[in-house]
GUMI-494976 format. One record per residue (C-alpha): x, y, z; residue in three letters. Coordinates in nm, 4 decimals. Layout:
% residues N
((X Y Z) 'ALA');
...
END
This chain:
% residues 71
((6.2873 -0.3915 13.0271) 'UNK');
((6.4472 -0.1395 13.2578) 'UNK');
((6.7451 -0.1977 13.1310) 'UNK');
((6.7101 -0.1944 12.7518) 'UNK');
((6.5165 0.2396 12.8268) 'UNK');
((6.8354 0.3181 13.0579) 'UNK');
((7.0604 0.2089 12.7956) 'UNK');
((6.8203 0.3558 12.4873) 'UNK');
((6.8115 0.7118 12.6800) 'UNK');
((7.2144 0.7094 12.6533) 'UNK');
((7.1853 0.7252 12.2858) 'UNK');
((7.2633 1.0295 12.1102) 'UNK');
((6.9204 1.0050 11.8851) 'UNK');
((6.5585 1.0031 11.9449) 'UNK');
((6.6056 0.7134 11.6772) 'UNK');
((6.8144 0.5278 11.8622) 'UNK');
((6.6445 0.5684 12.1630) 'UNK');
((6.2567 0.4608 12.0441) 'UNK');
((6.4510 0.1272 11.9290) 'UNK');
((6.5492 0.0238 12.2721) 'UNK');
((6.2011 0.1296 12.3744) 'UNK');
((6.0992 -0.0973 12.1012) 'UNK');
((6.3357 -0.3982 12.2451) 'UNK');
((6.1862 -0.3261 12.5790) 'UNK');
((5.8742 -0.4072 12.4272) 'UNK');
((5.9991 -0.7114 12.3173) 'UNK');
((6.1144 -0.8242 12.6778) 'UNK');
((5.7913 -0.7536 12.8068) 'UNK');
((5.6465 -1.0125 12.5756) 'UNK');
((5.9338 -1.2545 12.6995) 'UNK');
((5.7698 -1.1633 13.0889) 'UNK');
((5.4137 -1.2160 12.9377) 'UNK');
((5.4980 -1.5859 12.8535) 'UNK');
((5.7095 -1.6318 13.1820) 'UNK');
((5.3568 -1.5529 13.3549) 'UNK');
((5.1638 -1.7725 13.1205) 'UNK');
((5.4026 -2.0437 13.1813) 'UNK');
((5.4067 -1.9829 13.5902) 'UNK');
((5.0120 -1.9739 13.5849) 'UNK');
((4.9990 -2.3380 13.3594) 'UNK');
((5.2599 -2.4830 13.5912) 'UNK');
((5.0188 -2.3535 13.8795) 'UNK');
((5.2897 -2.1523 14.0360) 'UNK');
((5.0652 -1.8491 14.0001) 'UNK');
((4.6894 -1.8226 14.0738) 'UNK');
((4.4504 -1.7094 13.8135) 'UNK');
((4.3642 -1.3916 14.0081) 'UNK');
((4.7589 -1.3115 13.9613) 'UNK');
((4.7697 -1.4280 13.6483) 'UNK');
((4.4627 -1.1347 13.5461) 'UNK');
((4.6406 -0.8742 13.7671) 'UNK');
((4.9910 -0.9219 13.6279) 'UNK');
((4.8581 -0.9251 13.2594) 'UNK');
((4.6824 -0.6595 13.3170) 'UNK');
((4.9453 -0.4679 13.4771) 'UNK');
((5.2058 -0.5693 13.1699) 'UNK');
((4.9648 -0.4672 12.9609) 'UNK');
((4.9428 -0.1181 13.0581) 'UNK');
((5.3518 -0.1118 13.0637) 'UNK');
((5.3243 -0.1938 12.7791) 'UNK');
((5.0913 0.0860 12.6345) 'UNK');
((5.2567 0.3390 12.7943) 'UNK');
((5.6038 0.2304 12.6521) 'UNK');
((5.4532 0.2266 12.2735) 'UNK');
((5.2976 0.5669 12.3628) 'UNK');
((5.6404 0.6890 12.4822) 'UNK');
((5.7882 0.5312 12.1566) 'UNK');
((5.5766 0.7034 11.9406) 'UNK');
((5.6719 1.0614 12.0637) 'UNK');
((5.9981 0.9902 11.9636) 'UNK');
((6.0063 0.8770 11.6122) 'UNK');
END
């Protein structure tokens, strides 16, 4: 996710740069169903698995907000 906004806010257009926000996005889904996997595999406890959905959640929120000042 970090990744995909530094290389977005090198882009010359607000355009460009709300669809690497919107790839980010994407990757945070990807980390959403690493956690679901690590919690089913019991690598995770539930109490992480609330805490770190919760906390991906909010990431995400704040990176849609972002997105949405852009476009």
């Amino acid at each position: 996710m970090p990744s995909n906004i530094a290389e977005g806010s090198s882009r010359q257009s607000n355009k460009d740069f709300a669809r690497f926000l919107e790839i980010a996005i994407g990757s945070a889904y990807e980390v959403e169903t690493q956690i679901l996997i690590s919690s089913d595999l019991g690598f995770i406890t539930p109490e992480d698995l609330i805490e770190l959905s919760n906390m991906l959640n909010e990431i995400i929120k704040m990176t849609s907000r972002f997105r949405a000042t852009l476009l």
